[in-house]
The first five atom37 places (N, CA, C, CB, O) and aatype in JSON, in Angstrom:
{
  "aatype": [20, 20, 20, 20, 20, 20, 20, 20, 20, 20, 20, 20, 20, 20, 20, 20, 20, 20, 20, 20, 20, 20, 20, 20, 20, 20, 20, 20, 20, 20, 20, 20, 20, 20, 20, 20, 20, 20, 20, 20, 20, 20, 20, 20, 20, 20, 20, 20, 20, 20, 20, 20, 20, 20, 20, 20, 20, 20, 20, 20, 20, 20, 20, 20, 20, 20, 20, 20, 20],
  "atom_mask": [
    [1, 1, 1, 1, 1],
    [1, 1, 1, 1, 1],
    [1, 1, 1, 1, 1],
    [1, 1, 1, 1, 1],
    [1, 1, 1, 1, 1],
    [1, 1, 1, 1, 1],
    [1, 1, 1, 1, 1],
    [1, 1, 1, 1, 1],
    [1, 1, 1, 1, 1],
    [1, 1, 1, 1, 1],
    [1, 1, 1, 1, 1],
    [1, 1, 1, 1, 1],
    [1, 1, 1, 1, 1],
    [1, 1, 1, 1, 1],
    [1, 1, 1, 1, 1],
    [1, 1, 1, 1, 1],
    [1, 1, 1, 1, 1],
    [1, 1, 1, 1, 1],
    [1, 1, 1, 1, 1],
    [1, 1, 1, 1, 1],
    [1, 1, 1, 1, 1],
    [1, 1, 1, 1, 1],
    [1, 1, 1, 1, 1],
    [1, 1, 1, 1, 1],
    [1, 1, 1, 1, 1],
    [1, 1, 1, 1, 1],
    [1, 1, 1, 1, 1],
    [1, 1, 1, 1, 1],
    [1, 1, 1, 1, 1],
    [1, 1, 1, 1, 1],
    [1, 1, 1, 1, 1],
    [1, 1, 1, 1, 1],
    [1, 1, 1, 1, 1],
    [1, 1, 1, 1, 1],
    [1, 1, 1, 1, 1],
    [1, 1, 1, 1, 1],
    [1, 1, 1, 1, 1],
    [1, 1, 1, 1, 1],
    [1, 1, 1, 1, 1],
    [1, 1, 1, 1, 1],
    [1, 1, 1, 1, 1],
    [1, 1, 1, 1, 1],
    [1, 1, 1, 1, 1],
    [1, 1, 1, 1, 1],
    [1, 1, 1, 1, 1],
    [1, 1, 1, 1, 1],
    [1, 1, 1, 1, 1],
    [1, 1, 1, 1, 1],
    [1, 1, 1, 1, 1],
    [1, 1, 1, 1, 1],
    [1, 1, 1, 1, 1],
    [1, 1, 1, 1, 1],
    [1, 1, 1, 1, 1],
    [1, 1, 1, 1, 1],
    [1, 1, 1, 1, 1],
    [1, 1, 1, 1, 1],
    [1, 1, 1, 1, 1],
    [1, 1, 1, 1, 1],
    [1, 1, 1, 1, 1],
    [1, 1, 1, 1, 1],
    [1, 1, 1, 1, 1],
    [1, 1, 1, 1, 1],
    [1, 1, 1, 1, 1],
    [1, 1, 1, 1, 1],
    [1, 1, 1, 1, 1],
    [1, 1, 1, 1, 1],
    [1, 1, 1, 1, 1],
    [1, 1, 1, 1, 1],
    [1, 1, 1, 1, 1]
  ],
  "atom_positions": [
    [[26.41, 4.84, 2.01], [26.18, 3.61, 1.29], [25.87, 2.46, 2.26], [27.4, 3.27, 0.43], [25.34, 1.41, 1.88]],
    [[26.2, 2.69, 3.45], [26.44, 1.55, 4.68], [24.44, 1.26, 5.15], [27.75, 2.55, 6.49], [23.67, 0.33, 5.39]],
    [[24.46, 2.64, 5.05], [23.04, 2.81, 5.46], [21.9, 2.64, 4.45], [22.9, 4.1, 6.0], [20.76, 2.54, 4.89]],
    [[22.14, 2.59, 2.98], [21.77, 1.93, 2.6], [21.19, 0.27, 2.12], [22.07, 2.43, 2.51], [20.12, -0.09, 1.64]],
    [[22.43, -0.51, 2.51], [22.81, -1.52, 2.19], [22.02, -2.22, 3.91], [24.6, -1.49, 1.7], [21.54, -3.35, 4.0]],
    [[22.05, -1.43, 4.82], [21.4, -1.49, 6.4], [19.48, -1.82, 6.24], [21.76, 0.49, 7.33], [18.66, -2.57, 6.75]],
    [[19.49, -0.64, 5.1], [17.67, -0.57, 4.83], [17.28, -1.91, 3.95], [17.08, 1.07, 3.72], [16.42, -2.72, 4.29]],
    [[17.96, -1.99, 2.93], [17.88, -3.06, 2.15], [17.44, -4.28, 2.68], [18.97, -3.24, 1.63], [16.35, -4.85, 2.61]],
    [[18.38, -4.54, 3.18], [18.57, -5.85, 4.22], [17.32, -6.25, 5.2], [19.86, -5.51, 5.28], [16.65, -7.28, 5.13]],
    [[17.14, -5.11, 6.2], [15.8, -5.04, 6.93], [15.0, -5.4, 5.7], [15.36, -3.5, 7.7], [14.73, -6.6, 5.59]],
    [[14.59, -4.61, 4.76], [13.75, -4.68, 3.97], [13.16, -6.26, 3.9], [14.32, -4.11, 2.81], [12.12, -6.81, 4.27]],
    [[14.52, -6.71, 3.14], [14.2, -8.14, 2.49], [13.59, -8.58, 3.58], [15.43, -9.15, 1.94], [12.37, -8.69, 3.58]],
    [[14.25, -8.87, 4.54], [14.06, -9.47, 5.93], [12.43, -9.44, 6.69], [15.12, -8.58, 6.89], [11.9, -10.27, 7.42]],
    [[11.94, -8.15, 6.17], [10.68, -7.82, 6.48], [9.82, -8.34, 5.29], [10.56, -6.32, 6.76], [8.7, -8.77, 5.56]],
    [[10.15, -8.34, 4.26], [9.23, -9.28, 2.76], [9.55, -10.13, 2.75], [9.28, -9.07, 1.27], [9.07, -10.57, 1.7]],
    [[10.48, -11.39, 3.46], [10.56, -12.49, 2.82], [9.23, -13.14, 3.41], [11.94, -13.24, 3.01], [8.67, -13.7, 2.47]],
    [[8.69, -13.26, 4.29], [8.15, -13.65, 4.99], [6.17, -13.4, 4.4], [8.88, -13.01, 6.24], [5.22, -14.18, 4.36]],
    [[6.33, -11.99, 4.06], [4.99, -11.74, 3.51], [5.15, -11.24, 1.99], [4.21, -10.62, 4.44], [5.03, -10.06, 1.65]],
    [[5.41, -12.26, 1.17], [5.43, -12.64, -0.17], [4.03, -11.52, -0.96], [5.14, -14.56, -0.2], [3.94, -10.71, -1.88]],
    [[3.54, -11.85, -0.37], [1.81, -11.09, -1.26], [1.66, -9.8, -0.71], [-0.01, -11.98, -0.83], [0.54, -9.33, -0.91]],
    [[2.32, -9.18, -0.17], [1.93, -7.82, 0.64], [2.01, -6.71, -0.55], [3.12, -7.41, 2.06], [1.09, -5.95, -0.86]],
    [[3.34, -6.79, -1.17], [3.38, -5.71, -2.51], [2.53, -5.8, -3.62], [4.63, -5.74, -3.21], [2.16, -4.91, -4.39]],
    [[2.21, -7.28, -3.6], [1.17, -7.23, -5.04], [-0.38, -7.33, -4.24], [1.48, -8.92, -6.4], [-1.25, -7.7, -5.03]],
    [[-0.81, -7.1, -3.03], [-1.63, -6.3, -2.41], [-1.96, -5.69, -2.4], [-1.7, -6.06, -1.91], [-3.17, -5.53, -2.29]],
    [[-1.07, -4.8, -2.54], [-0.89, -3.31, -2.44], [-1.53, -2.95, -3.3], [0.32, -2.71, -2.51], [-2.65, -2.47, -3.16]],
    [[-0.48, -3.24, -5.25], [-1.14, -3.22, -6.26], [-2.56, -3.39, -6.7], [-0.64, -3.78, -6.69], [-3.22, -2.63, -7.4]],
    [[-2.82, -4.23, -6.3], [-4.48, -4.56, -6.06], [-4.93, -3.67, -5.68], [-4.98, -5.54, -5.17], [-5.8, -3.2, -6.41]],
    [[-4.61, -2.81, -4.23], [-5.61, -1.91, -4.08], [-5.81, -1.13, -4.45], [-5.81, -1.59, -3.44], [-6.86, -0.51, -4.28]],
    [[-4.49, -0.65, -5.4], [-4.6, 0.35, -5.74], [-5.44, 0.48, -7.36], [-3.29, 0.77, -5.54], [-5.77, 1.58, -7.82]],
    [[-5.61, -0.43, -7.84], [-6.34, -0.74, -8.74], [-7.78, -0.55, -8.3], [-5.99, -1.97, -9.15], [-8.59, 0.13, -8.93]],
    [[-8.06, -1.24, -7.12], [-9.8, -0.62, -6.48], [-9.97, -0.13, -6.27], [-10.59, -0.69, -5.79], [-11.17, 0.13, -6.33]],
    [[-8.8, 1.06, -5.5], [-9.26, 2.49, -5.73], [-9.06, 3.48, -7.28], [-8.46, 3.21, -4.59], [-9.37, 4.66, -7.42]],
    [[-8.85, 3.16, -7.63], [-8.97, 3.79, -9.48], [-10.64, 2.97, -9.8], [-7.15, 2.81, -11.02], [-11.6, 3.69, -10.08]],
    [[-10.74, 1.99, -9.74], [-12.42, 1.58, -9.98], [-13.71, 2.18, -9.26], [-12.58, 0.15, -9.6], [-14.91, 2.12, -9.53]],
    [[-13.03, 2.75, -8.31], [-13.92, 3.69, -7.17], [-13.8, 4.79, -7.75], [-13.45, 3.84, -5.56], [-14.82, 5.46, -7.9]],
    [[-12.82, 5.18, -8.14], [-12.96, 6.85, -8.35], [-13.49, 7.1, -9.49], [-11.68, 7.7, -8.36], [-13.98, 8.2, -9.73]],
    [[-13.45, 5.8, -10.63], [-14.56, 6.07, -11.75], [-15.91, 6.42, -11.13], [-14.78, 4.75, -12.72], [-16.49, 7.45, -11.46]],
    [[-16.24, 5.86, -10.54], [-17.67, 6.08, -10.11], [-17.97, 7.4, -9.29], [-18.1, 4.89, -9.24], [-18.87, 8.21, -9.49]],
    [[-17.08, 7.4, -8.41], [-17.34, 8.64, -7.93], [-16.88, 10.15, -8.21], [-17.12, 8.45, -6.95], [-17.39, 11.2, -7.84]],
    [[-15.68, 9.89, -9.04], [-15.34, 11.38, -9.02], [-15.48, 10.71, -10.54], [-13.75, 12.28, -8.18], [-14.43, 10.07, -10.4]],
    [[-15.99, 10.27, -12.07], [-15.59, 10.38, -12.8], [-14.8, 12.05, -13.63], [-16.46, 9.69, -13.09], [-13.73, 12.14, -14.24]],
    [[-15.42, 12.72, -13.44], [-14.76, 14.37, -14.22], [-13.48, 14.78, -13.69], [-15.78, 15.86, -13.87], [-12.91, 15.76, -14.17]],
    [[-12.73, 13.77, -12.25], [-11.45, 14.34, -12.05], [-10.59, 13.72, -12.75], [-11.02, 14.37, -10.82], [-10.63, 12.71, -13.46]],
    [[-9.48, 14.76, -12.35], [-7.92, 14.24, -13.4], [-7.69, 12.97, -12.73], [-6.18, 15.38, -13.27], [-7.43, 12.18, -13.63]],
    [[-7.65, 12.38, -11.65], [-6.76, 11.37, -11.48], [-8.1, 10.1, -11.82], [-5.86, 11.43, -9.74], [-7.92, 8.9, -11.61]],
    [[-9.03, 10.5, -12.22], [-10.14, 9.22, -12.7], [-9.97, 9.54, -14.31], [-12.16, 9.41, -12.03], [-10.46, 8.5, -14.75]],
    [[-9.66, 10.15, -15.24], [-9.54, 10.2, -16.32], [-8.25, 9.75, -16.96], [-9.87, 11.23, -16.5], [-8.07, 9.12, -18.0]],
    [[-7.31, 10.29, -15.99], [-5.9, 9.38, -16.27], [-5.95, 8.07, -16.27], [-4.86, 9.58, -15.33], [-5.78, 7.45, -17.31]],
    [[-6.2, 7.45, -15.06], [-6.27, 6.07, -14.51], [-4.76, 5.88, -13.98], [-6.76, 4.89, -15.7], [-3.98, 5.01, -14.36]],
    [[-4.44, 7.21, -12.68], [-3.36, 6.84, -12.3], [-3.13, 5.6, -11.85], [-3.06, 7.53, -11.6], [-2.15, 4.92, -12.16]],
    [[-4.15, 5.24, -11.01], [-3.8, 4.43, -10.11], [-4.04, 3.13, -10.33], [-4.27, 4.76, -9.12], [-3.89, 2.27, -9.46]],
    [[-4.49, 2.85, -11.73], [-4.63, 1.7, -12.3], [-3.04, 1.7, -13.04], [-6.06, 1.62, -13.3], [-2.42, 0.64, -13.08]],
    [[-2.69, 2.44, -13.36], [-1.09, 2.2, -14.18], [-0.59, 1.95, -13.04], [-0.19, 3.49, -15.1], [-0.39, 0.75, -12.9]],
    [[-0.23, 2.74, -11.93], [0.71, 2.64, -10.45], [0.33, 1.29, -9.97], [0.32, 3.91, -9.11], [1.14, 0.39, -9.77]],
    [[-0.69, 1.23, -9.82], [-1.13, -0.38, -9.19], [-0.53, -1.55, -10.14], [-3.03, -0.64, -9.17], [0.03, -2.58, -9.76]],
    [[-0.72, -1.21, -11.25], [-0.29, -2.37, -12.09], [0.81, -2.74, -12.23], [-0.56, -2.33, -13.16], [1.1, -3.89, -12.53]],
    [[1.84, -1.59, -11.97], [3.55, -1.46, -11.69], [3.92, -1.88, -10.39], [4.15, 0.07, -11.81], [4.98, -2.42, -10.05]],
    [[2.8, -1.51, -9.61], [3.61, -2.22, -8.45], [2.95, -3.85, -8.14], [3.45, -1.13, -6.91], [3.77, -4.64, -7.69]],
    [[2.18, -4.14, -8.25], [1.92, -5.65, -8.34], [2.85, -6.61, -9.62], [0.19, -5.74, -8.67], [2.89, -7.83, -9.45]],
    [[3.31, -6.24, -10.41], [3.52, -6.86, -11.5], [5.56, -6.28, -10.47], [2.55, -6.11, -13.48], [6.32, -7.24, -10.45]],
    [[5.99, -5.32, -9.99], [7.35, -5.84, -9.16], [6.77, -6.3, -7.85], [8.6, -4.56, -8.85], [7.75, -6.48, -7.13]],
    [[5.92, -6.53, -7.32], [5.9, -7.06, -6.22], [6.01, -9.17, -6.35], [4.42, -6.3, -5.59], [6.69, -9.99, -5.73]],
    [[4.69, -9.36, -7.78], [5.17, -10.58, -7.92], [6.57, -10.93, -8.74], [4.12, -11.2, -8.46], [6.9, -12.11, -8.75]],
    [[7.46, -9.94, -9.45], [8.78, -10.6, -9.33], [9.62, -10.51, -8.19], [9.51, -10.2, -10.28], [10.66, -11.17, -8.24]],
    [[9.39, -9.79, -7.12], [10.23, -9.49, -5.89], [10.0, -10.67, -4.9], [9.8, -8.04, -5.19], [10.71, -11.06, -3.97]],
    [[8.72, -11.15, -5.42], [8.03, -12.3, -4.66], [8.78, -13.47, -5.15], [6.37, -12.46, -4.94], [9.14, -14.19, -4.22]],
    [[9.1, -13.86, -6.21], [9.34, -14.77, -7.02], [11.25, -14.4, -6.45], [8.57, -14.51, -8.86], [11.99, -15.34, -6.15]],
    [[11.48, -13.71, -6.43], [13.49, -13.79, -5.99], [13.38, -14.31, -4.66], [14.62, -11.97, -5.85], [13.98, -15.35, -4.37]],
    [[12.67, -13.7, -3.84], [12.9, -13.79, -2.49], [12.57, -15.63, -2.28], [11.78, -12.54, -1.58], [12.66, -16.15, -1.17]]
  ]
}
């Protein structure tokens, strides 16, 4: 639990500072789901739109993680 509470900490410590990095992230991962329409449309992960749901989950906690810190 010690070592948990160890990662955490770094963590914050390492995001307080770069606020926009997680909902960055999200973003990209959203441009790559807009890419893979085009290029792979007939695969599974362009028909799902993983990475438009994943992107959207992690930008949407990155700007509340942004917003605590």
């Amino acid at each position: 639990m010690k070592n948990l509470s160890l990662f955490l900490d770094k963590l914050s410590n390492f995001l307080a500072p770069r606020k926009g990095l997680i909902p960055l992230l999200g973003m990209g991962l959203i441009v790559i789901n807009l890419l893979l329409q085009f290029f792979a449309g007939g695969s599974w992960l362009a028909s799902t739109n993983l990475f438009l749901h994943f992107g959207l989950l992690v930008a949407i906690f990155g700007l509340m993680l942004a917003w605590a810190l």
